[in-house]
N, CA, C and O atoms as a Tinker XYZ file with bonds, in Angstrom:
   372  protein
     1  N    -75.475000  -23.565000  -16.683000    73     2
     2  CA   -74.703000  -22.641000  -15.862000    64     1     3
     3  C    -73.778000  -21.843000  -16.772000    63     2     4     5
     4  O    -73.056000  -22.261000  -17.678000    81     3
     5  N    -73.930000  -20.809000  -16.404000    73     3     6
     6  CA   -72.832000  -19.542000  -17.282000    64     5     7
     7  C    -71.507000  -20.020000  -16.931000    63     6     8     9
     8  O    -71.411000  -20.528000  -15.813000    81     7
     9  N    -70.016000  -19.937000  -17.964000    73     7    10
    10  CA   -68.945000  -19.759000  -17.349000    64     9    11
    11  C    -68.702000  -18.452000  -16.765000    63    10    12    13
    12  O    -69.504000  -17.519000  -16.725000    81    11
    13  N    -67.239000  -18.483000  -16.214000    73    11    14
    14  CA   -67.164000  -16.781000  -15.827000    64    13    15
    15  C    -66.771000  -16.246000  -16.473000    63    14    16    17
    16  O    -65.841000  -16.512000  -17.235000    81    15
    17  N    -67.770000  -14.705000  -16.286000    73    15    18
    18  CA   -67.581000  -14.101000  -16.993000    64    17    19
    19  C    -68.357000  -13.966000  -18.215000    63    18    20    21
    20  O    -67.987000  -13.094000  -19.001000    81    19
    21  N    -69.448000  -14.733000  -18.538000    73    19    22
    22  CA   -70.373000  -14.991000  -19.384000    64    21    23
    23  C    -71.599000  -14.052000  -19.085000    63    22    24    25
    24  O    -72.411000  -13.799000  -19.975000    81    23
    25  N    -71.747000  -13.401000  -17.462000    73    23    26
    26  CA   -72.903000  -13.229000  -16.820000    64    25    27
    27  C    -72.569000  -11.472000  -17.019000    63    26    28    29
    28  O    -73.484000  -10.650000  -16.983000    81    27
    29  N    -71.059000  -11.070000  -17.238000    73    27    30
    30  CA   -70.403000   -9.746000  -17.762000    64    29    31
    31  C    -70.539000   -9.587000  -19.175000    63    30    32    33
    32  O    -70.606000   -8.474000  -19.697000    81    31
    33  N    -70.575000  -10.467000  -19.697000    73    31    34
    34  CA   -70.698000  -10.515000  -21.227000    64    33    35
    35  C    -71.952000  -10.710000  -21.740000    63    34    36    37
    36  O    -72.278000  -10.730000  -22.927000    81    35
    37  N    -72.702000  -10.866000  -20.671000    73    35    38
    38  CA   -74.301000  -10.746000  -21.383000    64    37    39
    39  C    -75.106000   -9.386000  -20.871000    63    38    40    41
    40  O    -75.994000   -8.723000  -21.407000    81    39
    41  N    -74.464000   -9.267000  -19.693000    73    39    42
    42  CA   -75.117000   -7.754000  -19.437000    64    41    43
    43  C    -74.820000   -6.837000  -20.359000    63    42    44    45
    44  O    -75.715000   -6.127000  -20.817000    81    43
    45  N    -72.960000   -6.666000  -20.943000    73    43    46
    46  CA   -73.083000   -6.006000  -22.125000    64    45    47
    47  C    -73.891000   -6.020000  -23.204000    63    46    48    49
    48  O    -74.435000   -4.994000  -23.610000    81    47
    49  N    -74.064000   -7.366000  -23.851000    73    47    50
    50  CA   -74.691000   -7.765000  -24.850000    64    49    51
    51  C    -76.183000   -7.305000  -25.065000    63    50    52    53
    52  O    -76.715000   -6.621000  -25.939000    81    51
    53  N    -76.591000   -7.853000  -24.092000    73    51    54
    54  CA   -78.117000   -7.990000  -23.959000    64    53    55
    55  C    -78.882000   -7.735000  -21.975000    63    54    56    57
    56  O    -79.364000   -8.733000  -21.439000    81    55
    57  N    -78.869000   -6.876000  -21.479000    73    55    58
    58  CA   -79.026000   -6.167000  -20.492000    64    57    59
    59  C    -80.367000   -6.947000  -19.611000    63    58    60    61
    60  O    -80.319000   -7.248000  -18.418000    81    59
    61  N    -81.412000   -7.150000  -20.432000    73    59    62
    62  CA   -82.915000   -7.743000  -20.253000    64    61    63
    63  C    -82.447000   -9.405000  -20.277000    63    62    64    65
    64  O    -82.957000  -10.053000  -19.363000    81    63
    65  N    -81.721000  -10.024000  -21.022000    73    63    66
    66  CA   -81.340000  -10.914000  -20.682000    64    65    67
    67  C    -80.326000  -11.259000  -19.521000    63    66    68    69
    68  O    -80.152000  -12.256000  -18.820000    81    67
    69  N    -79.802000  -10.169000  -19.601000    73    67    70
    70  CA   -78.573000  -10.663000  -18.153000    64    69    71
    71  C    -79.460000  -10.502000  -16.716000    63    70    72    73
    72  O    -79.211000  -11.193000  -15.728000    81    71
    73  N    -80.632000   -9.392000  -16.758000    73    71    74
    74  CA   -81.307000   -9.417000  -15.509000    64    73    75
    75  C    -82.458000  -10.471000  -15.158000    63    74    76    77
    76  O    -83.132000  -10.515000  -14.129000    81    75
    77  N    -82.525000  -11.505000  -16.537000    73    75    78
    78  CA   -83.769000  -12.815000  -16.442000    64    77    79
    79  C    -82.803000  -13.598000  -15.957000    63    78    80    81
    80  O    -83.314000  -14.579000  -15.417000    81    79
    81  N    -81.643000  -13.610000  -15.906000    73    79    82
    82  CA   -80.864000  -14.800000  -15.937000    64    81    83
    83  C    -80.095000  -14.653000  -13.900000    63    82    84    85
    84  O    -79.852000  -15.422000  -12.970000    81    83
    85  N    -80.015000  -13.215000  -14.188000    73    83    86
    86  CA   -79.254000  -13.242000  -12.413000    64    85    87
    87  C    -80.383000  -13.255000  -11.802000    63    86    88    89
    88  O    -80.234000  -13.484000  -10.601000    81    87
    89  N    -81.852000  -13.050000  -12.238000    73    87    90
    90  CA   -82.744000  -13.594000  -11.360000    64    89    91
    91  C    -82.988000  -14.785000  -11.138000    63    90    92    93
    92  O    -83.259000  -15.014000   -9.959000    81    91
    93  N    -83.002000  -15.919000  -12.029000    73    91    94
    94  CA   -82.807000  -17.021000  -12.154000    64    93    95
    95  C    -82.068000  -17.591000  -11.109000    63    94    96    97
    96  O    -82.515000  -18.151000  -10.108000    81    95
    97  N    -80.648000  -17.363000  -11.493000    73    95    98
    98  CA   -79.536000  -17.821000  -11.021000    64    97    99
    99  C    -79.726000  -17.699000   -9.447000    63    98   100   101
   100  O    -79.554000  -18.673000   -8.714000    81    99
   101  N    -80.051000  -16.588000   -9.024000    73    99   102
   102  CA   -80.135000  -15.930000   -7.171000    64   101   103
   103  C    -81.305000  -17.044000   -6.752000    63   102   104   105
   104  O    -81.381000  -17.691000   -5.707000    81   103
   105  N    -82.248000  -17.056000   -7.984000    73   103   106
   106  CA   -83.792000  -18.082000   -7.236000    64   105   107
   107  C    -83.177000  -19.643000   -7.034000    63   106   108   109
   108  O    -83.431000  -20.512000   -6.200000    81   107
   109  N    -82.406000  -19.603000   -7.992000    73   107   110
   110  CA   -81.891000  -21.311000   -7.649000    64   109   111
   111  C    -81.273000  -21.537000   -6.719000    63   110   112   113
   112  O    -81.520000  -22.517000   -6.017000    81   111
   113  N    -79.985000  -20.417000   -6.378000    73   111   114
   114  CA   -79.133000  -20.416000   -5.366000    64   113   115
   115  C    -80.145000  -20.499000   -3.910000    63   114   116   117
   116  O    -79.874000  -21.195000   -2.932000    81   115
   117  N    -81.468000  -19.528000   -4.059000    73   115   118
   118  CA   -82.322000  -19.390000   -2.699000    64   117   119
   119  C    -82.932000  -21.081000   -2.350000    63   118   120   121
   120  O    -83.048000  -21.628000   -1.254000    81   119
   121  N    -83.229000  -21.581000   -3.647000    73   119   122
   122  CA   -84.035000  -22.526000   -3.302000    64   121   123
   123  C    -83.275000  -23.552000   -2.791000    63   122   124   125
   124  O    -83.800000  -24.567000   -2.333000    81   123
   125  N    -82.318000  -23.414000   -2.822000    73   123   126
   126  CA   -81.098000  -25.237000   -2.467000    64   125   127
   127  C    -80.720000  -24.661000   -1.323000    63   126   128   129
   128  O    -79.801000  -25.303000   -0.813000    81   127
   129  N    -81.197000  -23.248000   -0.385000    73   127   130
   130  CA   -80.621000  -23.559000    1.348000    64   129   131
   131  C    -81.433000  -23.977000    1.917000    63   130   132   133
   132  O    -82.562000  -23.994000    1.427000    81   131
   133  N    -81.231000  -24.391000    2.953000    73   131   134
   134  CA   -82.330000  -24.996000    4.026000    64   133   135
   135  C    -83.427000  -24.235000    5.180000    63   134   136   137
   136  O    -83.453000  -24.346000    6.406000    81   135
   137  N    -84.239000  -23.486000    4.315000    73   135   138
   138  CA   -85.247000  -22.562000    4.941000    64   137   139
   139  C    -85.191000  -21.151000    5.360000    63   138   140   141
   140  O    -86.020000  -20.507000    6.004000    81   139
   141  N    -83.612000  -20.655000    4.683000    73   139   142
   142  CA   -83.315000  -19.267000    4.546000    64   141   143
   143  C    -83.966000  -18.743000    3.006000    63   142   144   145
   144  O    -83.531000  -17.657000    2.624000    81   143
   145  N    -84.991000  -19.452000    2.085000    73   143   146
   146  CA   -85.325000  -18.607000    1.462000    64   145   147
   147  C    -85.985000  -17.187000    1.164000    63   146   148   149
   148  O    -86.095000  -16.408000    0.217000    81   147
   149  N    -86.448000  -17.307000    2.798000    73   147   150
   150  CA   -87.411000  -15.878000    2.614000    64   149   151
   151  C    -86.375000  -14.882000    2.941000    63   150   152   153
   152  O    -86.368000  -13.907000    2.191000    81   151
   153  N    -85.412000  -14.899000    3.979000    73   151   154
   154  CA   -84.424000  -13.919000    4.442000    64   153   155
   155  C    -84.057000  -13.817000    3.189000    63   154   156   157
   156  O    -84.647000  -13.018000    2.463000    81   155
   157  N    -83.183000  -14.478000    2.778000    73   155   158
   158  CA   -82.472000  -14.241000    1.326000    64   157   159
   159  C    -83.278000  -13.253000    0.397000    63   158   160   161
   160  O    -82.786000  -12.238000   -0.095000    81   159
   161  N    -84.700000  -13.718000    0.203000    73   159   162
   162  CA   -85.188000  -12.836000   -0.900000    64   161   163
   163  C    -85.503000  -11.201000   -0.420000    63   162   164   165
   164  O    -85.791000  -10.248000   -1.143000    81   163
   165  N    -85.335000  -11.250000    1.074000    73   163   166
   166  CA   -85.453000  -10.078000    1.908000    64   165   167
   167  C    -84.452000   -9.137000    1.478000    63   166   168   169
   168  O    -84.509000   -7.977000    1.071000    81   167
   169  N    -83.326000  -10.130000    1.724000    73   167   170
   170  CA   -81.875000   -9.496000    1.682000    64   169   171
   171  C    -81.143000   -8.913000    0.044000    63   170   172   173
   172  O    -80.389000   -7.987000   -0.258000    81   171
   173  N    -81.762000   -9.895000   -0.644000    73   171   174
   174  CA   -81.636000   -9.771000   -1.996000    64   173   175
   175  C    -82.625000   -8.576000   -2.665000    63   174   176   177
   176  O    -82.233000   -8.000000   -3.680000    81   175
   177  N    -83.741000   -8.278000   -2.140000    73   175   178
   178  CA   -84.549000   -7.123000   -2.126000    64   177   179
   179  C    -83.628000   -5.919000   -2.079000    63   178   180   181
   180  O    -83.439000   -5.214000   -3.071000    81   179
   181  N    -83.104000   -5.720000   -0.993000    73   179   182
   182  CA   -82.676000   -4.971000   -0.501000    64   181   183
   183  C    -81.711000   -4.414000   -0.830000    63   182   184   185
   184  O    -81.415000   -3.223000   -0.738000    81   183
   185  N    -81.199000   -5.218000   -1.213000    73   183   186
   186  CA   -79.280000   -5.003000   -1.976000    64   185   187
   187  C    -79.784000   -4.121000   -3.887000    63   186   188   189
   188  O    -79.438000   -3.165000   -4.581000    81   187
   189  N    -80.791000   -5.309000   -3.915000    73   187   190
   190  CA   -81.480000   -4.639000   -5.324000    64   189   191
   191  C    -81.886000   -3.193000   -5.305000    63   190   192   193
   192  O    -81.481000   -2.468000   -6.214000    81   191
   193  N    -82.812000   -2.606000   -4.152000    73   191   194
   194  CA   -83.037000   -1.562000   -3.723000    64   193   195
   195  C    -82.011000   -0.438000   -3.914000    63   194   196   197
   196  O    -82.078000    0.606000   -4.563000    81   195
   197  N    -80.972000   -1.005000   -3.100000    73   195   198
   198  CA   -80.286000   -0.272000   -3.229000    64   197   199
   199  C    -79.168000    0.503000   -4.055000    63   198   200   201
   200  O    -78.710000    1.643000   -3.976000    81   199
   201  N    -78.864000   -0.835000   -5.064000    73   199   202
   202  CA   -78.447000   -0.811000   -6.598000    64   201   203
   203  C    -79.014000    0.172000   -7.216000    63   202   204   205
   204  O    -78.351000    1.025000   -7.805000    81   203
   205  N    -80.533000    0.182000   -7.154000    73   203   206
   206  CA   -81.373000    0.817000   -8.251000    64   205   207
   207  C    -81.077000    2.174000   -7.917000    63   206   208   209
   208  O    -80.797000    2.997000   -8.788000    81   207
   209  N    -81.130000    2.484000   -6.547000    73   207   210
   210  CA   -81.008000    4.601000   -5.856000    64   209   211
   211  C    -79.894000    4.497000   -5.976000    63   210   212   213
   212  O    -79.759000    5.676000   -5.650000    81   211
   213  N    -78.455000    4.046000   -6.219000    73   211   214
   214  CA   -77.511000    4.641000   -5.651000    64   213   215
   215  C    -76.991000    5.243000   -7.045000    63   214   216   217
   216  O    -76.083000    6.065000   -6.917000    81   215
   217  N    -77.343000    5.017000   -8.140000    73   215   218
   218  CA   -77.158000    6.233000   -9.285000    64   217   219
   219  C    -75.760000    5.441000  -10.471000    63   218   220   221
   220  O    -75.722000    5.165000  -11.670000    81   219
   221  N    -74.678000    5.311000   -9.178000    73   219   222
   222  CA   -73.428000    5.106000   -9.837000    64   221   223
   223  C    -72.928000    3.688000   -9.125000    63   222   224   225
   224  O    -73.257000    3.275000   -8.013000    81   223
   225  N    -72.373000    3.298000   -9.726000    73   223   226
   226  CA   -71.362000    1.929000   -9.318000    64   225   227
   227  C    -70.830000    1.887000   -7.808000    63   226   228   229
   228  O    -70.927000    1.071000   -6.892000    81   227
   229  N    -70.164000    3.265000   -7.984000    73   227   230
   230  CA   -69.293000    3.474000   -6.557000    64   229   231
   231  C    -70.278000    3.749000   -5.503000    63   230   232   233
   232  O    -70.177000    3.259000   -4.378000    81   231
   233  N    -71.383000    4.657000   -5.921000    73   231   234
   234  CA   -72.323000    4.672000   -4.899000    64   233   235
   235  C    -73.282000    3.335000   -4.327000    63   234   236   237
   236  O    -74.021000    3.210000   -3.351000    81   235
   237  N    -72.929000    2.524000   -5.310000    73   235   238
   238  CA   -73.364000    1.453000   -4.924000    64   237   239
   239  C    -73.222000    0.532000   -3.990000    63   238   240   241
   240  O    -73.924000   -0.014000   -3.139000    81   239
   241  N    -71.576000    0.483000   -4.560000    73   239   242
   242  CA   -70.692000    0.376000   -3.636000    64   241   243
   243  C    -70.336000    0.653000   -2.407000    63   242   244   245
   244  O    -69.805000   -0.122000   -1.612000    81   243
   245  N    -70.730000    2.162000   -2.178000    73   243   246
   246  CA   -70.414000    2.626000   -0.876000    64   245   247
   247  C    -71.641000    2.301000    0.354000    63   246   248   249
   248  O    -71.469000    2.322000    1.573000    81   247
   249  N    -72.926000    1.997000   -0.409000    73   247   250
   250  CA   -74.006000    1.759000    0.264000    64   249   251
   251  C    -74.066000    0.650000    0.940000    63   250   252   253
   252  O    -74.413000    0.412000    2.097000    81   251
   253  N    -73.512000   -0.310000   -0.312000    73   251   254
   254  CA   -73.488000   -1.760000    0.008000    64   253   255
   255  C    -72.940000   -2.313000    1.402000    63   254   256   257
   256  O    -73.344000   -3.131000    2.228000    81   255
   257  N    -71.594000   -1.302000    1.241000    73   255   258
   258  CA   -70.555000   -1.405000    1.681000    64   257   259
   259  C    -71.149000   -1.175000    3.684000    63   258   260   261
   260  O    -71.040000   -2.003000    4.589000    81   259
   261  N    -71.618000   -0.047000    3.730000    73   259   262
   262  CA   -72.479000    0.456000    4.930000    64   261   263
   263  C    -73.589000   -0.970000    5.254000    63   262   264   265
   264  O    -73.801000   -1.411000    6.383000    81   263
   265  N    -74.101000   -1.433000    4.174000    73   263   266
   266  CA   -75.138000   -2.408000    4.836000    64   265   267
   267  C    -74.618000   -3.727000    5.348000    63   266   268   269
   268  O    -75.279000   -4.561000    5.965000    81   267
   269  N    -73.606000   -3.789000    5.079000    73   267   270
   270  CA   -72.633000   -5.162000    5.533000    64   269   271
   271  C    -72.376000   -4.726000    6.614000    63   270   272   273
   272  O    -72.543000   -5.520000    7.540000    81   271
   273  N    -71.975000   -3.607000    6.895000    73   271   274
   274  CA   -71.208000   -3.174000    8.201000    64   273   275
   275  C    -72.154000   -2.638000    9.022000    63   274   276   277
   276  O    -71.801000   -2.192000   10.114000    81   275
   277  N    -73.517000   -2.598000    8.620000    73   275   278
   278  CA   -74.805000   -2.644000    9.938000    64   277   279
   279  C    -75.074000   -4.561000   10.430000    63   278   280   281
   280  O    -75.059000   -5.182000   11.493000    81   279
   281  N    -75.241000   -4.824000    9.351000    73   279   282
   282  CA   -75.118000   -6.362000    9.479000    64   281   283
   283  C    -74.152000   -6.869000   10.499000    63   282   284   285
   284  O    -74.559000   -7.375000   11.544000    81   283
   285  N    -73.233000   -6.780000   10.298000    73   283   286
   286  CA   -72.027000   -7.239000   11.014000    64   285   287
   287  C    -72.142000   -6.474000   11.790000    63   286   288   289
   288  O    -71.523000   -7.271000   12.495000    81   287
   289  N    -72.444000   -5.139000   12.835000    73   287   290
   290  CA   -72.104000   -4.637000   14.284000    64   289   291
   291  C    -73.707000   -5.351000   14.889000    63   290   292   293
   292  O    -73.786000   -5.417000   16.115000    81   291
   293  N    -74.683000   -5.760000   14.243000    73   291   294
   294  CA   -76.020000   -6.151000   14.776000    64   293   295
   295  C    -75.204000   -7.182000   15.416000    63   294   296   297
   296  O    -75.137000   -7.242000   16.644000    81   295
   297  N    -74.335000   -8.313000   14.356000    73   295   298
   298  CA   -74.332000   -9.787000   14.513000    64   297   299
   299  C    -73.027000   -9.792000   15.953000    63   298   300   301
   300  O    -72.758000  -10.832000   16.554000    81   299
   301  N    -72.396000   -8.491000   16.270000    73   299   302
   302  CA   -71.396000   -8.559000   17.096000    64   301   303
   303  C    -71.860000   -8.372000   18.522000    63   302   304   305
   304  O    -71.315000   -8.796000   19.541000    81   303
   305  N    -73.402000   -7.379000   18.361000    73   303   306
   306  CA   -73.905000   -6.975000   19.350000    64   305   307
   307  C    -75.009000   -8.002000   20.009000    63   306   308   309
   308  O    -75.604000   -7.685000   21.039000    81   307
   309  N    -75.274000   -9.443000   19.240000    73   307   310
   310  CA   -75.598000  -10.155000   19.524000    64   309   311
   311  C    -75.153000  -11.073000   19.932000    63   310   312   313
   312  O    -75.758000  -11.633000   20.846000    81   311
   313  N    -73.768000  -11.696000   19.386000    73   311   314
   314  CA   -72.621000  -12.126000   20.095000    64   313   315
   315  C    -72.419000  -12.190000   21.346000    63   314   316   317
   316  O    -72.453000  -13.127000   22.144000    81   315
   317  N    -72.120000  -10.669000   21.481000    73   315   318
   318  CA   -71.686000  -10.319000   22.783000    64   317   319
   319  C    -73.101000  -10.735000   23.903000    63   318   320   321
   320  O    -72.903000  -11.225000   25.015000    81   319
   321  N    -73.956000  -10.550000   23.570000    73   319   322
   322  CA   -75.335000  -10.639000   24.305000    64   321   323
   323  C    -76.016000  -12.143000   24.713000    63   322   324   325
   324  O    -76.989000  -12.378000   25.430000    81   323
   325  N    -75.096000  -13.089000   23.953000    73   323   326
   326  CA   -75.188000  -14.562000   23.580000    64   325   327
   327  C    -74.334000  -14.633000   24.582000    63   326   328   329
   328  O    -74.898000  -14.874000   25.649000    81   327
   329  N    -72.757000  -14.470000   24.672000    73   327   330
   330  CA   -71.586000  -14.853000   25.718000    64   329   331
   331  C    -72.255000  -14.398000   26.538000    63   330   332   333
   332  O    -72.688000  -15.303000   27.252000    81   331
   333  N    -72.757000  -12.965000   26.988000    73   331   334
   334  CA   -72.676000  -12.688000   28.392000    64   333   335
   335  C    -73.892000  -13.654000   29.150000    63   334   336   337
   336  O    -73.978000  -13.771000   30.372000    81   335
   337  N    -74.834000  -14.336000   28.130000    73   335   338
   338  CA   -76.088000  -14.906000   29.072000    64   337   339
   339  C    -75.493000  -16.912000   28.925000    63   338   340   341
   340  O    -76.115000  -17.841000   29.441000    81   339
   341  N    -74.604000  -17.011000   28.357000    73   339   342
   342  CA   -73.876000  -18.201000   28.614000    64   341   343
   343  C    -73.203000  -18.279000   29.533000    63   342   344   345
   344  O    -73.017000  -19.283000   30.221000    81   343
   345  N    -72.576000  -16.819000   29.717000    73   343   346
   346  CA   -71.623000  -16.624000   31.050000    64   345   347
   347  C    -72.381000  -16.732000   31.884000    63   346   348   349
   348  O    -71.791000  -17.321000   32.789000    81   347
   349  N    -73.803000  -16.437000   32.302000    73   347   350
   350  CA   -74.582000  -15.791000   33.212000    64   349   351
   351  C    -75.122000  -17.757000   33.841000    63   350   352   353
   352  O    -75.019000  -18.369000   34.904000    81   351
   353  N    -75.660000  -18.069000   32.493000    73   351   354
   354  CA   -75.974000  -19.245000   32.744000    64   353   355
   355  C    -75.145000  -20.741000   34.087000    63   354   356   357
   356  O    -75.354000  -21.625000   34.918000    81   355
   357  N    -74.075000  -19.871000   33.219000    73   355   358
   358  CA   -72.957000  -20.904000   33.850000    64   357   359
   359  C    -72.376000  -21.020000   35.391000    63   358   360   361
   360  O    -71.812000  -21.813000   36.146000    81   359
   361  N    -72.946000  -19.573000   35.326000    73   359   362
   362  CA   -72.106000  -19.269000   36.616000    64   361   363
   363  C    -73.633000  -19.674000   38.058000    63   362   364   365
   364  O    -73.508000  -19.785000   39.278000    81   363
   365  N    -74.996000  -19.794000   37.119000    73   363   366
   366  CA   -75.625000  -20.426000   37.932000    64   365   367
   367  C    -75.429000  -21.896000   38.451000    63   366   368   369
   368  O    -75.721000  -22.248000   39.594000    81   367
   369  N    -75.086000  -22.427000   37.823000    73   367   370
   370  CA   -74.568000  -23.744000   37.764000    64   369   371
   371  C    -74.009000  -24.015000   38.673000    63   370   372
   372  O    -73.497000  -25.130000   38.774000    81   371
């Protein structure tokens, strides 16, 4: 395992090595959850994707930034869609 800051200091260093190694690192992290590996590599796709078009750091950033916040209004709009059929449930009861 890298300390921190080791994984900044090798991308400087050596670029081809820092991208064998955060692949590494993401595959190990995928493989030790409990059957979210395919989402993950979905999600991790994706984020990669989007790294690669967005040109600059900040644009990266700003993209990223947008895909969290589709994520999160999906997960609110499901929420809400979860309470109201618990509510619904209940009130059969």
């Amino acid at each position: 395992m890298l300390s921190e800051g080791a994984l900044e200091q090798l991308a400087v260093r050596d670029p081809a090595a820092f991208v064998h190694e955060r692949r590494r690192l993401l595959s190990d992290f995928m493989r030790r959850t409990d059957g979210s590996t395919e989402l993950l590599a979905d999600m991790q796709q994706t984020i990669d994707q989007t790294i690669a078009l967005s040109g600059t750091p900040m644009r990266s950033l700003n993209h990223l930034a947008g895909l969290i916040d589709e994520r999160l209004l999906i997960i609110a709009r499901l929420s809400r869609e979860l309470a109201a059929e618990i509510n619904n449930q209940e009130k059969k009861e």
